[in-house]
C-alpha positions in Angstrom: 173.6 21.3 49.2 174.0 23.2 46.1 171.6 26.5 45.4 170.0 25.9 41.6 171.9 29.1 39.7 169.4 29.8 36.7 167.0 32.9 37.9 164.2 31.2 36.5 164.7 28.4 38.9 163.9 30.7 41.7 159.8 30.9 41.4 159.7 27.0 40.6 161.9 26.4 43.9 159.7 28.7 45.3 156.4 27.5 44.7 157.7 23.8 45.7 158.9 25.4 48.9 155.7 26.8 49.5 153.7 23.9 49.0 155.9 21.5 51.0 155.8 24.4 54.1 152.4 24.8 53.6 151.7 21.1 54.1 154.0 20.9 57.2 151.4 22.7 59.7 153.0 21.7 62.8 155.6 19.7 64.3 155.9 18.0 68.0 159.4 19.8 69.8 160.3 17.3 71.9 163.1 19.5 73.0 160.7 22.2 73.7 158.0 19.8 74.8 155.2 22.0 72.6 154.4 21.8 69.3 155.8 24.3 66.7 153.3 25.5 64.2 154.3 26.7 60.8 152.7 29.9 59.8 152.5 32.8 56.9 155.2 35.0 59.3 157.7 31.6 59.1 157.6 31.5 55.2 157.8 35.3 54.8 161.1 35.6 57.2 162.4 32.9 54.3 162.0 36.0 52.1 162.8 38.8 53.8 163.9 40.6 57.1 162.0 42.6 58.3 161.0 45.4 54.8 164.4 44.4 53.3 163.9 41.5 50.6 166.9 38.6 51.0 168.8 37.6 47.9 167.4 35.0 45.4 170.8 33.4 46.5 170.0 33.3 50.3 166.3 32.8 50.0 167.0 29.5 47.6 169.6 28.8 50.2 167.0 28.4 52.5 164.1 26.8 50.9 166.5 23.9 50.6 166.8 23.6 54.0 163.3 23.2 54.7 163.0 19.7 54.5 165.9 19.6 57.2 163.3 21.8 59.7 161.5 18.7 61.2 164.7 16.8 61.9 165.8 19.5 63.6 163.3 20.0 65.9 163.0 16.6 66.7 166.5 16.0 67.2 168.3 19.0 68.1 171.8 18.1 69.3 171.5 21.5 71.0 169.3 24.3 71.6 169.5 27.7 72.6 167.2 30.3 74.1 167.0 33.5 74.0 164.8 36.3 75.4 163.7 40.1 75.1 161.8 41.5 78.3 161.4 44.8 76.0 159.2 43.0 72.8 158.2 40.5 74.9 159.7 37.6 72.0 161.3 34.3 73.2 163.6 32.9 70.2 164.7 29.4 70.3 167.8 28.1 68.1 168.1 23.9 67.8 170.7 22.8 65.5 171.7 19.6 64.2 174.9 18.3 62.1 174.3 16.9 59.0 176.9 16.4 56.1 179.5 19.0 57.5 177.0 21.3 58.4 175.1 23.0 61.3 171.6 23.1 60.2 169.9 26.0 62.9 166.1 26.5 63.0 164.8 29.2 65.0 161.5 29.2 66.6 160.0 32.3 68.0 157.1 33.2 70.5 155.6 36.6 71.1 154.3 37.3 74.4 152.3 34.2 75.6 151.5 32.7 71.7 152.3 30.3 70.3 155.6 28.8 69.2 156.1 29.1 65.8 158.9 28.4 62.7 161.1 31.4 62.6 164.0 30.7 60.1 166.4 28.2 59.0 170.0 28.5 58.0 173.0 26.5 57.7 177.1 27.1 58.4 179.8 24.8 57.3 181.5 23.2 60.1 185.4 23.1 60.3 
């Protein structure tokens, strides 16, 4: 997958990103057995952790992985889960190879809500 270089690329992939997340509203997990919604919190960890603002590298990175997110959660290879007792947050990471990559989405539940999209990201595999 190759990240577009030209900065004024950034707000078209953007926008695009935006639209096509927008439109994706939920998914069914069968690894989860629930249904993963896609929410304003999902899109904005695309953009930033936490206050701190990603790079336009990292953040175009990622809205090219979007359209990877429902394969993933419908066919995670595996999944892993995670818990804090202190915040009360469950995080789930299911990851699929595709093309020489691990393609990770993490879904994320605060206290007894809903599971929603939490991040994508991708690593090379050796």
């Amino acid at each position: 997958m190759e990240i577009p270089a030209p900065e004024d690329d950034y707000e078209k992939a953007k926008r695009r990103a935006k639209v096509f997340y927008k439109s994706i509203q939920r998914i069914w997990c069968p690894g989860l057995k629930d249904y993963i919604v896609f929410t304003k919190t999902g899109f904005r960890h695309l953009l930033g952790k936490g206050r701190k603002p990603r790079s336009k590298k990292d953040q175009l990175r990622r809205f090219l992985l979007i359209p990877f997110v429902e394969d993933a959660l419908t066919h995670a290879s595996q999944i892993i889960h995670r818990e804090n007792i202190e915040t009360k947050m469950q995080f789930w990471a299911l990851s699929i190879k595709r093309d020489g990559e691990m393609i990770t989405v993490v879904v994320r539940a605060v206290g007894d809500g809903r599971k929603h999209f939490f991040s994508v990201y991708n690593q090379k595999i050796a």
